[in-house]
C-alpha positions in Angstrom: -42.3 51.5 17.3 -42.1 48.7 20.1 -45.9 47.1 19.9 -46.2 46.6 23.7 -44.8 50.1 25.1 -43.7 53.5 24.0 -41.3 55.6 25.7 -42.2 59.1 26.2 -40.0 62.6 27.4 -42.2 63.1 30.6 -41.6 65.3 34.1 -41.2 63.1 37.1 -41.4 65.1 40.7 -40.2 63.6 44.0 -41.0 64.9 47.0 -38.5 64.3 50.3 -38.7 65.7 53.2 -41.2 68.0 51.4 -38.9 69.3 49.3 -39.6 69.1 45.6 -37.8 68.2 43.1 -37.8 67.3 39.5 -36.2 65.2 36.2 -37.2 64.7 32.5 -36.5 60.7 31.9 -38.0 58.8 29.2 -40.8 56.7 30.6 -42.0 53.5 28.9 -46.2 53.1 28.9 -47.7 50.3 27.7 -49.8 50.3 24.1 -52.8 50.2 23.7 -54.3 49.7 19.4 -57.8 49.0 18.3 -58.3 45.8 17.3 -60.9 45.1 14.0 -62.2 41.4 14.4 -64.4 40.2 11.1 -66.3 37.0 10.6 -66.9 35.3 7.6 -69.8 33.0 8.0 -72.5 31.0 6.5 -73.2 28.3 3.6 -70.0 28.0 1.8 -71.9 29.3 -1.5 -73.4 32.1 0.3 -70.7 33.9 2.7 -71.8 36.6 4.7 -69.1 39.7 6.7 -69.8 40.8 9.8 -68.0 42.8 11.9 -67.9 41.3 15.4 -65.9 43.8 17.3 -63.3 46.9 17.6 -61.0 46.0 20.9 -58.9 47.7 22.6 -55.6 45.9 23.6 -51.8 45.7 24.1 -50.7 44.2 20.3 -49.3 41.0 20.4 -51.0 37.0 20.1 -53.5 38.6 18.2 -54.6 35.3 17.2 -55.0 33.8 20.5 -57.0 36.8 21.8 -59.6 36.2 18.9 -59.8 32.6 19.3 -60.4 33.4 23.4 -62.6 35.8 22.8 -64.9 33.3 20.5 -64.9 30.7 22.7 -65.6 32.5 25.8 -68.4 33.4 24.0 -70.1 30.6 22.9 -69.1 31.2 19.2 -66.6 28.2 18.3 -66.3 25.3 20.4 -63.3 24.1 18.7 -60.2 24.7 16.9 -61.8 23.0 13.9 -64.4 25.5 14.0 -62.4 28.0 12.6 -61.3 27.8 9.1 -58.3 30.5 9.1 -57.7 33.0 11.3 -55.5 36.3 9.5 -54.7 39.7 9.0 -55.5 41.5 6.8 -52.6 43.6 5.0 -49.0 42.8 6.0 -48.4 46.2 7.1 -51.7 46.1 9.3 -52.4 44.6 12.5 -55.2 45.8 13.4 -57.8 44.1 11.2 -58.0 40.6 11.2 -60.7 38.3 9.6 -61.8 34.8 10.8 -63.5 32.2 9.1 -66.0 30.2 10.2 -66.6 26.4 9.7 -69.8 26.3 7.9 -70.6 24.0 10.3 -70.8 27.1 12.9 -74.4 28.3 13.9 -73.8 32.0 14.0 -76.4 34.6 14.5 -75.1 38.1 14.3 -78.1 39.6 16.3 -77.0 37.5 19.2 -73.6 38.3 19.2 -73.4 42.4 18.5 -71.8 44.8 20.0 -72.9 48.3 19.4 -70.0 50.3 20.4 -66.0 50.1 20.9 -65.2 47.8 24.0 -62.6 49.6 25.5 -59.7 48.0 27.8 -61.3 48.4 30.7 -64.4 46.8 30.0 -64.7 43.0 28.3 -68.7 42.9 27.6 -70.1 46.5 28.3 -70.5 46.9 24.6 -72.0 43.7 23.9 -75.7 42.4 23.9 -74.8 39.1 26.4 -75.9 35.8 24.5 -77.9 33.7 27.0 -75.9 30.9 26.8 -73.0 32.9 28.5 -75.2 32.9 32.1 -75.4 28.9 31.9 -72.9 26.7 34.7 -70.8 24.5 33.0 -71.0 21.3 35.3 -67.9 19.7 35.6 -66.0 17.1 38.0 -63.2 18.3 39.4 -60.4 17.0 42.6 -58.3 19.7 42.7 -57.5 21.4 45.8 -54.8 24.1 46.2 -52.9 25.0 49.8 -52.1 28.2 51.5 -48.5 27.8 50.9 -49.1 26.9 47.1 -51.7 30.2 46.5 -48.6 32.5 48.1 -45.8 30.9 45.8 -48.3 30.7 42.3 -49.1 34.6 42.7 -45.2 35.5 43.7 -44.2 33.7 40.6 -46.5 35.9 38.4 -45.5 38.6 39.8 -41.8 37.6 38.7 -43.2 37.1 35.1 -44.8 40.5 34.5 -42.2 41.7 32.0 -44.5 44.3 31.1 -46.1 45.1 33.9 -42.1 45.7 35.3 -41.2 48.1 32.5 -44.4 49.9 32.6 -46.2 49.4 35.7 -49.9 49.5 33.9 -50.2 46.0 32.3 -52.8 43.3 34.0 -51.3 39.5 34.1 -53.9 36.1 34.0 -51.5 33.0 34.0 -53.0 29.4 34.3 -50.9 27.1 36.9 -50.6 23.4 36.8 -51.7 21.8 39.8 -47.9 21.3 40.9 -47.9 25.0 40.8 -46.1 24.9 37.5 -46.4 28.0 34.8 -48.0 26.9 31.9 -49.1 30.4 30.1 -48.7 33.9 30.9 -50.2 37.0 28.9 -50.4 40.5 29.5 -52.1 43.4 28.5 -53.9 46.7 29.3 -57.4 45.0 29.5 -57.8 41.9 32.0 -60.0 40.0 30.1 -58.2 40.4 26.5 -55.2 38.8 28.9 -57.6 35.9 29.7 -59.0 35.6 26.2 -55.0 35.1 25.0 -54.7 32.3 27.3 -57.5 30.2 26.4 -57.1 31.2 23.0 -53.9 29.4 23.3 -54.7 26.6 25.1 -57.7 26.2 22.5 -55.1 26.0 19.6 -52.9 23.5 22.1 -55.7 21.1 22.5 -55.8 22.0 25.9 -59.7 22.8 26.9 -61.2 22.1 29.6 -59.0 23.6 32.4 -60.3 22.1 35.2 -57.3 20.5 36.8 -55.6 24.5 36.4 -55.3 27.4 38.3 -56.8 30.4 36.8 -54.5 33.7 38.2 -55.4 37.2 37.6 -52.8 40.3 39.1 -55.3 42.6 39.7 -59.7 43.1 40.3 -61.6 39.8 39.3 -65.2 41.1 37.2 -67.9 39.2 36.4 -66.8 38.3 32.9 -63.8 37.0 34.0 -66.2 34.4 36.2 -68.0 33.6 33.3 -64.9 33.0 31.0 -63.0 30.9 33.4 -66.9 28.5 33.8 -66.7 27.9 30.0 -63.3 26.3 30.4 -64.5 24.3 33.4 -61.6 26.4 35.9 -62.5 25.7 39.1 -60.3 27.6 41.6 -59.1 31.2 40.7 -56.5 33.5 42.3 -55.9 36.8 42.4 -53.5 39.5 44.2 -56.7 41.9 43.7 -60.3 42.1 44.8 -63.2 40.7 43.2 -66.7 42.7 42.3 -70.0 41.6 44.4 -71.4 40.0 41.2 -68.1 37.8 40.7 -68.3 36.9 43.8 -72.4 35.8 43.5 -71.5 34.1 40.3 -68.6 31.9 41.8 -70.9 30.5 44.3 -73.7 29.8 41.4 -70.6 28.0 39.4 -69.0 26.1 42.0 -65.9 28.0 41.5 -63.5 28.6 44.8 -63.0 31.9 44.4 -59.5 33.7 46.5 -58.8 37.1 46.2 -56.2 39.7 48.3 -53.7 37.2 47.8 -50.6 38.6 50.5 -47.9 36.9 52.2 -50.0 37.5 55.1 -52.7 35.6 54.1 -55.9 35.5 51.3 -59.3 35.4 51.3 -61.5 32.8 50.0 -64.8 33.9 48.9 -66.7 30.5 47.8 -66.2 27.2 48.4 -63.3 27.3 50.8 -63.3 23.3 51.0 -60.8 23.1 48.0 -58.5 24.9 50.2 -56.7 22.5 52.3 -53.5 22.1 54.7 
């Protein structure tokens, strides 16, 4: 079984001219798994399990997601706060444990989530730590021009393998300021797509983000705001719309947000000074 799609015997209709008519193909959808995340925290004589969460996601850099997911939270700060991060069974992946430095303050009661977080939704589950809602101040120079936002969200569109074979797959990306690639991930939640890139540009060494371009393929939510202000991005892209409160938190942030991304133009929702000719 391929871990990012299954093909399925479906019915496609096609209507021309109104006529109707239909085909059986084989269709390829993109997977979705639940993911079991465990933390082991604590004194080193005195460990203690938890289980964190139950995600839903397209399998693939499960590591990556877990490390993004931690950080965006406010759990780790650091690669060397995490002592191993593994599955566990070989024949499993959907059950991964991570191990805590005991250096790492944990509190369960501020990090739990009652129920299963499902694709579509990265916190709705969760009791929201405090600490999330704080700005991360940060000193930034980067700027961005029109011609630069049209050619960063074509190019992602060119790199959605998945979202090409299946057509339901979100893509975040993070640009260099020369409008250079630097990671691309995809999956059927937006936010597990931005947890797997700063998960991997926590293991790289490369946090804080602030002279990157954060670039979503589709709606910009709240949490996505708050993930890209813990890694200090300041401008964000996207091809889609953003929510009212994304919008309310860019402007608290300091964040230059620009959404509706066309060839005919974009539309910048904060801070449109970064945004220059």
């Amino acid at each position: 079984m391929d871990l990012i799609k299954k093909d399925f015997a479906i019915t496609c209709y096609s209507n021309h001219g109104g006529v109707v008519t239909q085909e059986n193909i084989q269709d390829a959808v993109a997977n979705e798994a639940a993911l079991q995340v465990y933390l082991i925290y604590g004194a080193m004589n005195l460990r203690h399990k938890f289980h964190f969460a139950t995600l839903m996601r397209t399998p693939g850099n499960e590591e990556d997601l877990i490390l993004g997911l931690l950080y965006t939270e406010n759990i780790i700060n650091e690669q060397a706060d995490v002592i191993q991060v593994r599955r566990l069974g070989k024949l499993n992946n959907n059950i991964w444990k991570v191990e805590l430095a005991e250096s790492v303050d944990f509190s369960p009661a501020e990090h739990q989530r009652n129920l299963l977080s499902s694709s579509s939704c990265g916190v709705c589950s969760q009791v929201i730590h405090p600490s999330l809602a704080a700005t991360v101040q940060s000193t930034s120079n980067l700027t961005i021009s029109p011609r630069l936002i049209n050619s960063i969200c074509n190019d992602l569109a060119n790199h959605q393998e998945l979202f090409k074979i299946t057509g339901g797959a979100h893509g975040v990306a993070l640009y260099s300021s020369a409008g250079e690639l630097y990671s691309l991930a995809e999956d059927v939640g937006r936010h597990n797509a931005c947890d797997k890139i700063i998960g991997a540009a926590l293991r790289n060494a490369a946090l804080p983000l602030m002279n990157h371009y954060l670039v979503f393929s589709g709606r910009v939510s709240y949490e996505l705001i708050q993930k890209a202000n813990r890694c200090q991005i300041k401008i964000i892209l996207s091809i889609g719309a953003p929510s009212a409160l994304a919008v309310e938190l860019a402007l608290e942030y300091g964040i230059t947000l620009i959404g509706f991304v066309r060839t005919q133009g974009f539309n910048v929702y904060s801070y449109n000074f970064r945004v220059t000719n």
